[in-house]
C-alpha positions in Angstrom: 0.0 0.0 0.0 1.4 3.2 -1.1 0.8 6.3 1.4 0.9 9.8 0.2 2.0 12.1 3.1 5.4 11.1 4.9 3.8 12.2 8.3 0.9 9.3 8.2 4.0 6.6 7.3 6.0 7.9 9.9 2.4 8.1 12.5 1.7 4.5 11.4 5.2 3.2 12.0 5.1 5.0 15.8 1.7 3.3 16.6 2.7 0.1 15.1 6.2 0.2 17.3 5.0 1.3 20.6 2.6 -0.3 23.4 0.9 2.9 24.3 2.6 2.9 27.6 -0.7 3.2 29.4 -0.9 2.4 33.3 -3.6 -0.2 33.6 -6.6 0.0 34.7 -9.1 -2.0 36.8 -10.0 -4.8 34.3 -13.1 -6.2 36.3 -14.6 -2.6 35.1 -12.8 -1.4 31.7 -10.7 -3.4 29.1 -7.8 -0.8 28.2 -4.9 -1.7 25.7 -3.0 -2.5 28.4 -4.8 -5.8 29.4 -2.5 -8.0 30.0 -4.4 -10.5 28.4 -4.9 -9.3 25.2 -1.8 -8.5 23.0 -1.3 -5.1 21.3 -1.4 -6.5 17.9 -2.5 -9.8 16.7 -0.2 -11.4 15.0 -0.1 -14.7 13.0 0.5 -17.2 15.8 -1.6 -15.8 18.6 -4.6 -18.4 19.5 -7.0 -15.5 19.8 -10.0 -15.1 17.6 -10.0 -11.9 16.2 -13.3 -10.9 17.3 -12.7 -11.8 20.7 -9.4 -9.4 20.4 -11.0 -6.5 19.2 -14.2 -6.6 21.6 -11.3 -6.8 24.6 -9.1 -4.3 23.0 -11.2 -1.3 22.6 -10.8 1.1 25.6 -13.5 2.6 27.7 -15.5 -0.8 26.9 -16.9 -2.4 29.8 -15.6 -6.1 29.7 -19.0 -7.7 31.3 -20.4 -6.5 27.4 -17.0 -8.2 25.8 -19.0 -11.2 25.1 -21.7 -9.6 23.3 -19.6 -6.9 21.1 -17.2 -10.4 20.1 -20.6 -11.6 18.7 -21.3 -8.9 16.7 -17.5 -8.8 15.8 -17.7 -11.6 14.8 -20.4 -11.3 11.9 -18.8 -8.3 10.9 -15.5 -10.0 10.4 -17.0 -12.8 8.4 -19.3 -10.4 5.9 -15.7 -8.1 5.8 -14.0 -11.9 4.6 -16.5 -11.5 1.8 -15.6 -7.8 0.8 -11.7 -7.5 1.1 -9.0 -9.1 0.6 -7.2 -8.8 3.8 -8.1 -12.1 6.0 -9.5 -11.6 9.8 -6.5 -11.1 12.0 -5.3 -7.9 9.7 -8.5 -6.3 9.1 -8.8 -6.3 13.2 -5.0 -4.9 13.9 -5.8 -2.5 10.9 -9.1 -1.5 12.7 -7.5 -1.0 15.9 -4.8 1.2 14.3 -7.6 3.4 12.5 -9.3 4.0 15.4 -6.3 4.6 17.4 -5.4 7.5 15.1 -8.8 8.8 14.7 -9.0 9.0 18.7 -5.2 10.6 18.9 -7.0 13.5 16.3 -9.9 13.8 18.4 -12.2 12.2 16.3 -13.0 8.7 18.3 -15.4 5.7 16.6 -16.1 2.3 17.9 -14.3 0.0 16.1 -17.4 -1.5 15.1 -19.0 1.5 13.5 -15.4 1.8 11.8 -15.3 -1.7 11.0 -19.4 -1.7 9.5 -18.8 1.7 8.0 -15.4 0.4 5.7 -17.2 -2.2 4.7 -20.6 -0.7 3.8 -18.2 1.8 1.7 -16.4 -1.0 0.0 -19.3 -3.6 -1.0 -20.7 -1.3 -4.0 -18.0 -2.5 -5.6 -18.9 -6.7 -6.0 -15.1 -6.9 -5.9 -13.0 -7.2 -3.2 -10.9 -4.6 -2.0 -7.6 -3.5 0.1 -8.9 -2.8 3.9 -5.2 -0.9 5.0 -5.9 1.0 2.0 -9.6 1.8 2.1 -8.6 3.1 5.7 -5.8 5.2 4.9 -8.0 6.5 2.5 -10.8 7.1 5.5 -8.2 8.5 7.7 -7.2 11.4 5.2 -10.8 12.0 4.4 -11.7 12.3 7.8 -7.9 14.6 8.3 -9.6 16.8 5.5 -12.3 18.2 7.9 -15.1 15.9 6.6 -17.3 14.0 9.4 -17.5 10.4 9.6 -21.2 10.1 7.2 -19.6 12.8 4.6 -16.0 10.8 4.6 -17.5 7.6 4.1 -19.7 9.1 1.2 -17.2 10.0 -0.6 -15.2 6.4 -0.1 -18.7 4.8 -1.2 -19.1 7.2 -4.2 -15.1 6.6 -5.3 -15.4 2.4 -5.0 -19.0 2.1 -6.5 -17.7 3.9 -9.7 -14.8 1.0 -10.2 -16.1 -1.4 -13.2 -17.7 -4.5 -12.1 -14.6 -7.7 -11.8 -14.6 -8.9 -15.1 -16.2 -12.6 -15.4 -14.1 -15.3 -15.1 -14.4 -18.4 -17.3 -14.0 -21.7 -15.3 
């Protein structure tokens, strides 16, 4: 994926190096980043499902409601398998790392609205697409001034006008 500013490489490449350096928090109440359960990304060899990691990553989420939001994850992730290219585990850490800039400019979603909302932009398209890129492409929208409906407008508007995949013989 090819970025265009320098500053959003260099932001992505902090956030993707560091552990947020949090202090934790009480984890009967909240589940923060610094869980000690729950990695900071998930990478290729973790056991976790990657519904169940993003419903205990988001912060400020009570964790009595983890089991629900993993649920709901969960169909989210498996309607996302169907619209990008990108398989579970990397459309969660790239998720996480939207919404972790988003909240860093002031502009906080739920990484299920941002999760819903990338894909609802996408699917126009009946072809499937690059999540890291569709969210880059979000992130700068949003960095433009326009609110979340208006930025994901415009992302809906720019996929549904690529041509249809062309039909494959078998």
């Amino acid at each position: 994926m090819r970025f265009r500013t320098a500053p959003t490489l260099a932001l992505l490449l902090v956030l993707g190096a560091c552990d947020g350096g949090e202090p934790a928090q009480d984890t009967a109440v909240v589940a923060t980043k610094s869980d000690a359960e729950v990695p900071t990304w998930l990478s290729p060899t973790d056991g976790m499902e990657p519904a169940v990691w993003l419903a205990r990553r988001e912060p400020g989420q009570p964790v009595a409601r983890a089991a629900a939001r993993s649920d709901h994850l969960r169909h989210s992730l498996s309607r996302a398998k169907e619209v990008f290219i990108e398989d579970p585990r990397m459309i969660a850490n790239r998720t996480v790392q939207l919404g972790q800039m988003l909240a860093e400019a002031g502009e906080p979603e739920s990484y299920t609205d941002l999760l819903e909302g990338l894909e609802g932009a996408a699917s126009p398209t009946h072809r499937k697409q690059l999540y890291g890129e569709l969210c880059q492409h979000y992130y700068n929208s949003r960095q433009q001034g326009l609110d979340r409906a208006q930025a994901l407008a415009r992302l809906t508007e720019r996929y549904a006008a690529q041509p249809a995949a062309p039909d494959v013989a078998p």
